[in-house]
C-alpha positions as CSV (number, residue, x, y, z in Angstrom):
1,X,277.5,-87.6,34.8
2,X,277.8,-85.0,32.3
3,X,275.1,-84.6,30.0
4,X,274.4,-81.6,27.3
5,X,270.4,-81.4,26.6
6,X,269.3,-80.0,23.4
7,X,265.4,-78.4,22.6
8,X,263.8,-76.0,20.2
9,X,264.4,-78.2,17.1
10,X,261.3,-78.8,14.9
11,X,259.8,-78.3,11.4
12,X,259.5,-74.8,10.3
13,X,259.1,-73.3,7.0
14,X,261.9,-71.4,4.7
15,X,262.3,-67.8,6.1
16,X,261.1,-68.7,9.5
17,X,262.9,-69.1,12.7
18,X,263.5,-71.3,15.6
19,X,265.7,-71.0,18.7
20,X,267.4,-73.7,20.0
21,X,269.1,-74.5,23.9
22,X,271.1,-76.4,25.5
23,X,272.1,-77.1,28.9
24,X,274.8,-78.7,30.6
25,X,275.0,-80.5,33.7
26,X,276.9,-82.1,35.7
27,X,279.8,-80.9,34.5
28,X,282.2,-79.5,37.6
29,X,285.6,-78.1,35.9
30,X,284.5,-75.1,34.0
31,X,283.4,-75.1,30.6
32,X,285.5,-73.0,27.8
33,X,284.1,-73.0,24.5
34,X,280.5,-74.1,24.0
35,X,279.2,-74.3,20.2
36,X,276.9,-75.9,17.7
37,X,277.2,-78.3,14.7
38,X,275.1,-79.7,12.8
39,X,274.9,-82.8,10.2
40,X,272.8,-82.6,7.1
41,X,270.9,-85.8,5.6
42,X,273.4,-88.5,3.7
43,X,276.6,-86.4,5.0
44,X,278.9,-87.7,7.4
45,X,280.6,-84.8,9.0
46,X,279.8,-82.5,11.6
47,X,280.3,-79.1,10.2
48,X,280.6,-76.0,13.2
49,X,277.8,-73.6,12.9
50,X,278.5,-71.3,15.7
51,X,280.4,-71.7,19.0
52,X,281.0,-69.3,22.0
53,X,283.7,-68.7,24.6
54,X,283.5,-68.2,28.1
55,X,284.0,-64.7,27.7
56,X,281.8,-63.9,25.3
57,X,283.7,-64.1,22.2
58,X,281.6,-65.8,19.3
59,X,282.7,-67.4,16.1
60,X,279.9,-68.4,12.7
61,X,279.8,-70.0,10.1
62,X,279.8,-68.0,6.9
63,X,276.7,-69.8,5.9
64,X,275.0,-68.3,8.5
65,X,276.4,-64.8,9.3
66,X,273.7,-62.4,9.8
67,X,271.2,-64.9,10.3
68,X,272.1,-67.1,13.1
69,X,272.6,-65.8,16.8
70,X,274.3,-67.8,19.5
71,X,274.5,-66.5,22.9
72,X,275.4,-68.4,26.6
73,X,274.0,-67.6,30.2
74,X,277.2,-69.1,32.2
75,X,275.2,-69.1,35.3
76,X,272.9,-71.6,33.9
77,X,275.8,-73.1,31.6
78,X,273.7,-72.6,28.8
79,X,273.7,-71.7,25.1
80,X,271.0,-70.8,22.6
81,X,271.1,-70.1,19.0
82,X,268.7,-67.9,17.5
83,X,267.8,-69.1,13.9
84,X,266.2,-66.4,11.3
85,X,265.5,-66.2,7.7
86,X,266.0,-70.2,8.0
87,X,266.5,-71.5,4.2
88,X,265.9,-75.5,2.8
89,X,270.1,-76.3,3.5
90,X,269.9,-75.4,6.9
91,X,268.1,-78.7,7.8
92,X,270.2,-81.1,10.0
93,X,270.3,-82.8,13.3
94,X,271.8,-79.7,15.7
95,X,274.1,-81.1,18.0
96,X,275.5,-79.5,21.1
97,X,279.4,-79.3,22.0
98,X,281.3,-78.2,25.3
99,X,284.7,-78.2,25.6
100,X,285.7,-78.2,29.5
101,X,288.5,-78.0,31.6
102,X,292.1,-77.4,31.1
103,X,292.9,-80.5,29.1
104,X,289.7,-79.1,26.6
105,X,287.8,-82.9,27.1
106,X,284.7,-82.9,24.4
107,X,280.9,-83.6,25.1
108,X,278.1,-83.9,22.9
109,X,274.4,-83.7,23.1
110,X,272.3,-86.1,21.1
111,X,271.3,-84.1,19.2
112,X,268.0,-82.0,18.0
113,X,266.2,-82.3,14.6
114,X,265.7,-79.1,12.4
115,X,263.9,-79.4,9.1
116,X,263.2,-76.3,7.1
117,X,260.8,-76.8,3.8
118,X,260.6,-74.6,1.2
């Protein structure tokens, strides 16, 4: 069973920082592009904050260039993202994303709470 766990999520205030993880399991193809998105209070969408490919390669939101870090340990099929200089818009439920194998299926996590005051 395939399952993406999320941590690190919390209440911090503006110009603080968190670092969130997530792990995958379970998961035997290998796993391409891992990323996270997150959904802000009384929006419907997912918006991509930052996602990472299997090599390395790393792609951000402009909303969050130069504060916002992602980074993956493949031997643990993990990602984190480092969150600085967090501001009031950044809170959202954080949700982890893997897209695996060659016909690029999608799992989610459930998701991990991040609310910045100001």
């Amino acid at each position: 069973q395939v399952q993406l766990v999320e941590s690190g999520g919390g209440l911090v205030e503006a110009g603080g920082s968190l670092r969130l993880s997530c792990a995958a399991s379970g998961i035997a193809l290998s796993i391409n592009t891992m990323g996270w998105y997150r959904q802000a209070p009384g929006k419907q969408q997912r918006e991509l904050v930052a996602e990472i490919t299997s090599r390395g390669s790393t792609n951000y939101a402009d909303s969050v260039k130069g504060r916002f870090t992602i980074s993956r340990d493949n031997a643990k099929n993990t990602i984190y993202l480092q969150m600085n200089s967090l501001k009031p818009e950044d809170t959202a439920v954080y949700f982890c994303n893997a897209i695996v194998g060659i016909y690029a299926l999608n799992y989610w996590g459930q998701g991990t709470q991040v609310i910045v005051s100001s």
